[in-house]
C-alpha positions in Angstrom: -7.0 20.9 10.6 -6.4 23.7 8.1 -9.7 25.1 6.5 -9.4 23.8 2.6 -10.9 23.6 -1.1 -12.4 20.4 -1.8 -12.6 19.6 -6.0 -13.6 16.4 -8.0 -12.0 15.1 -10.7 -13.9 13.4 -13.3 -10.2 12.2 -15.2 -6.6 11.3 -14.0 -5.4 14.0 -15.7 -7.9 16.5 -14.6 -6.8 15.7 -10.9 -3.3 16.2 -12.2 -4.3 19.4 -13.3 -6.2 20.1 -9.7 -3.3 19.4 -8.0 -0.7 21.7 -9.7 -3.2 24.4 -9.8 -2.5 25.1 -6.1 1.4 24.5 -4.6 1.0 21.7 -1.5 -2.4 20.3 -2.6 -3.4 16.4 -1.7 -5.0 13.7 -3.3 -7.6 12.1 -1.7 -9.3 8.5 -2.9 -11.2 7.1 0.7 -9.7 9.7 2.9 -8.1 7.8 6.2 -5.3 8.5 6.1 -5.3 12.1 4.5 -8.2 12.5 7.7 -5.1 11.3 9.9 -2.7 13.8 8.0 -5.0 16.9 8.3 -5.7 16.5 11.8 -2.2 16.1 13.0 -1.2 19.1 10.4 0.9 17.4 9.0 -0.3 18.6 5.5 -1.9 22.0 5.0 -2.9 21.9 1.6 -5.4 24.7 0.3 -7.2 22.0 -1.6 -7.9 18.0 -1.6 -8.6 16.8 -4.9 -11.4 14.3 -4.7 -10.3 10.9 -6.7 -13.1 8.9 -6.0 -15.2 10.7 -9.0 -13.1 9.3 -11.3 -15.0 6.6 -13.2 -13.4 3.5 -13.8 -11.1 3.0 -11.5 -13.4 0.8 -8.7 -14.0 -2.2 -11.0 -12.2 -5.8 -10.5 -11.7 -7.5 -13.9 -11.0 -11.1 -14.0 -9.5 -12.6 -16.9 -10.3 -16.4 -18.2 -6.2 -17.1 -17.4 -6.8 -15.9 -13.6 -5.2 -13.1 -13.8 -6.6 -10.0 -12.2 -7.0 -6.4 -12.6 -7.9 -3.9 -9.6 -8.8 -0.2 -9.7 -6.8 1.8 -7.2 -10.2 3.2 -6.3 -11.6 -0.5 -5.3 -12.1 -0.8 -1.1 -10.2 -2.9 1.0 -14.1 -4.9 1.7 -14.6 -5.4 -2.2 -11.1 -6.5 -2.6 -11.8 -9.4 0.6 -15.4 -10.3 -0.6 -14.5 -10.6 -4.5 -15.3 -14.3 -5.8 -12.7 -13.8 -8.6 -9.9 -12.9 -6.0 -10.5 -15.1 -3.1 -10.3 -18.1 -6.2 -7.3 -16.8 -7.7 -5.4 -14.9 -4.6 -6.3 -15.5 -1.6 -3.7 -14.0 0.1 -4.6 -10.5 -0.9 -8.4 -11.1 -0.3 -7.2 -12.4 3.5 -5.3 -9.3 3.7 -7.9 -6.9 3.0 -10.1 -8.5 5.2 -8.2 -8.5 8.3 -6.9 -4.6 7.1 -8.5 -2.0 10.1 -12.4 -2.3 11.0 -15.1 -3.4 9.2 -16.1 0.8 8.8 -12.6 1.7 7.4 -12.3 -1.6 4.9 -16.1 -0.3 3.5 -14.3 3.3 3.0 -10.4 2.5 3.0 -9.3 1.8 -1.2 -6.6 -0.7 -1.9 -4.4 2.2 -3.4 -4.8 4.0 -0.6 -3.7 0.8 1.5 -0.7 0.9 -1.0 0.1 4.3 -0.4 -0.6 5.2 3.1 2.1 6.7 5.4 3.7 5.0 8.2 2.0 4.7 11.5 5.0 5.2 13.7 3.4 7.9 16.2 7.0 10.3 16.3 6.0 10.4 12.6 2.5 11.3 12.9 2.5 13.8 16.3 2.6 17.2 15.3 5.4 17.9 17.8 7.9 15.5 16.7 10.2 17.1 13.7 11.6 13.4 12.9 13.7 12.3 9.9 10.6 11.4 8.1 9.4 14.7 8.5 12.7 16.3 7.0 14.5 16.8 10.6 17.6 15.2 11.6 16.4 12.7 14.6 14.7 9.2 14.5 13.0 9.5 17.7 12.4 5.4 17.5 16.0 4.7 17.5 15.8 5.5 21.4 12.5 5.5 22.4 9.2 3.4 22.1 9.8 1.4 18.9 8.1 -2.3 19.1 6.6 -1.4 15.8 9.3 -0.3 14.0 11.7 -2.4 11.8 13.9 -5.0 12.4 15.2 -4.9 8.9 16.8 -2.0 6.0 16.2 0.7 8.7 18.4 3.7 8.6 18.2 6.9 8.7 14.6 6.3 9.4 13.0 3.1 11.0 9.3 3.5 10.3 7.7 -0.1 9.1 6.0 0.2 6.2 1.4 -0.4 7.3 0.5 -1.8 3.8 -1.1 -5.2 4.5 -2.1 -5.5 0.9 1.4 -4.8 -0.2 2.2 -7.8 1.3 0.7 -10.8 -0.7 1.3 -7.7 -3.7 5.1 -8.7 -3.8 4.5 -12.1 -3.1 2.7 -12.8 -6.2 5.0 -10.5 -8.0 1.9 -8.0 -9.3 2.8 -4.8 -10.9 1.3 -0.7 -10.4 -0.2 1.1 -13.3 0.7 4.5 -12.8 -0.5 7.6 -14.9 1.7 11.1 -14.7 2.4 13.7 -17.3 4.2 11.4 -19.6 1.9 9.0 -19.8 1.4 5.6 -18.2 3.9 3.1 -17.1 4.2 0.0 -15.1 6.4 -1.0 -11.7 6.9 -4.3 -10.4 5.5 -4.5 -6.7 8.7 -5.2 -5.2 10.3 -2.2 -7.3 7.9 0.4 -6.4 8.8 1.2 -2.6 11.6 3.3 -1.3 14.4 2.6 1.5 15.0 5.6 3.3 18.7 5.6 3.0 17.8 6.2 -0.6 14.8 8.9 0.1 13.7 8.7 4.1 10.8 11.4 3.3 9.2 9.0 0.3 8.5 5.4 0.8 7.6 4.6 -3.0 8.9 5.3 -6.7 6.0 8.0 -7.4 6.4 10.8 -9.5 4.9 14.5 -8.8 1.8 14.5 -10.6 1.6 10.7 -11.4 -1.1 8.4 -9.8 -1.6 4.7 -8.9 -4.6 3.9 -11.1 -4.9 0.2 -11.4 -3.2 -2.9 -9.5 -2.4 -5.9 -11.9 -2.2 -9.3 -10.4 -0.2 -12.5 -12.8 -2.3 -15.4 -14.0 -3.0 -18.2 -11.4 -0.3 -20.9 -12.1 -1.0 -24.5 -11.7 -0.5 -26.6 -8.6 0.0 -23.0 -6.6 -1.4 -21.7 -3.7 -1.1 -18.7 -1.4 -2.0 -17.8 2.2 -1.6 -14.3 4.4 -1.4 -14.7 7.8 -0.2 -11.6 11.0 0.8 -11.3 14.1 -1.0 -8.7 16.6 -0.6 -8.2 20.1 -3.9 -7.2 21.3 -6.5 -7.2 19.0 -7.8 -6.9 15.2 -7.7 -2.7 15.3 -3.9 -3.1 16.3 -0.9 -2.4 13.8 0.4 -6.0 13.0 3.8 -7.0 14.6 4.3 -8.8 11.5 2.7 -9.8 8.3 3.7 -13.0 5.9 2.2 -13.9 2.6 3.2 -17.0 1.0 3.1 -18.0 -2.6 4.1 -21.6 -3.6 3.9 -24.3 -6.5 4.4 -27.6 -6.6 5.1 -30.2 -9.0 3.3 -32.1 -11.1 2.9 -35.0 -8.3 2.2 -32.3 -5.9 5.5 -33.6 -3.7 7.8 -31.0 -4.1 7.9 -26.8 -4.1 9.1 -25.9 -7.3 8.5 -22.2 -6.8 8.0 -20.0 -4.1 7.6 -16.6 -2.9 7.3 -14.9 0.6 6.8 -11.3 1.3 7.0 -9.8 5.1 5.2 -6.8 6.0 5.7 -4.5 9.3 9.3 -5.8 9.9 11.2 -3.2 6.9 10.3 0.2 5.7 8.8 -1.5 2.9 7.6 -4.3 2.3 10.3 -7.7 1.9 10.8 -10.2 -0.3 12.9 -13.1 1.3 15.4 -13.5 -1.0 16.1 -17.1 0.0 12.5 -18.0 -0.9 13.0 -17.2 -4.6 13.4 -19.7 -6.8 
């Protein structure tokens, strides 16, 4: 990796500031998959702006209607061990808590989960100039691709590695982000990118904006949730396939009034089954 300046913000607005100080800089909140970036030189920035200064933003509030706030800052193990969250939505603690390795889920932030890069490995070896990497060739399309998508692939076919983002648009929660012009919120399912509209982005951010908080709806009545994945080998391996489920039934509990499934691993973000809705 590239020798770098390392600086701490204290504000969201002083790590905007950080970052436009110096063309090419990264953000950093737990650092995995920035490490992954640096090492592969992928990104050469002359400085990583340190988020995880920022007060505030690693706090999980509960509200008395069971809805739920989460600081992008908050790990992937306080997400899966929070009584409030495992009550509420248990889909998103299960998916925190099968995320990686016990070390990366005491390091590895929920916005960070959000945000990370995909793990296809044309897209993160230094030697492959693929389309996600602004070159012309989708090295997958030919090649090894049993984790790459089955669905909205094209020009790029990368699956999307958030397993949080999963029981996210399931639940239909929302992404405070805060940029130059202020704040402003994005449905979960409205927040990631095809890549036939953008193959080098996978989500909705602005330069200079930042995922600072993760909002989930009220717990309904007569609802329930559950994650569950697929993985080949064992719990370090990417998942095949991820799918949480939100339902709610009727007042005699007989019949599914509502429900909600998002996939994960299988599109180049994560899916919402259409014929789930209701």
């Amino acid at each position: 990796m590239n020798r770098f300046e390392l600086a701490r913000a204290t504000t969201p607005s002083q790590a905007r500031e950080l970052l436009a100080e110096k063309a090419g800089s990264v953000l950093k909140a737990g650092g995995i998959d920035v490490i992954d970036h640096l090492k592969e030189h992928l990104v050469e920035p002359p400085r990583v702006v340190d988020l995880k200064t920022i007060p505030g933003l690693d706090k999980i509030t509960a509200a008395g209607d069971g809805s739920v706030r989460i600081g992008a800052l908050v790990t992937l193990a306080k997400v899966a061990a929070s009584t409030a969250i495992r009550k509420t939505h248990p889909a998103l603690a299960l998916a925190c808590a099968e995320a990686a390795s016990p070390q990366v889920r005491n390091v590895a932030t929920i916005g960070g989960n959000v945000l990370q890069r995909p793990r296809c490995w044309y897209y993160r070896l230094e030697s492959y100039r693929c389309v996600k990497k602004g070159g012309d060739v989708c090295y997958a399309v030919a090649g090894e691709n049993r984790y790459n998508v089955i669905f909205g692939g094209g020009p790029a076919f990368p699956a999307h590695p958030s397993s949080a983002a999963v029981p996210l648009v399931a639940y239909g929660a929302s992404f405070v982000l805060d940029g130059p012009k202020g704040p402003r919120t994005v449905p979960a399912a409205e927040f990631f990118v095809l890549p036939a509209k953008d193959p080098t982005r996978e989500n909705v951010l602005q330069p200079g904006e930042l995922l600072v908080e993760i909002k989930l709806p009220a717990a309904q009545p007569r609802s329930g949730s559950h994650y569950q994945r697929f993985i080949p080998r064992n719990e370090m391996d990417i998942a095949v396939v991820g799918v949480g489920a939100w339902l709610q039934l009727d007042e005699k509990r007989e019949t599914i009034t509502a429900a909600r499934i998002g996939l994960g691993a299988v599109g180049p973000t994560p899916i919402v089954s259409q014929t789930a809705v209701k």
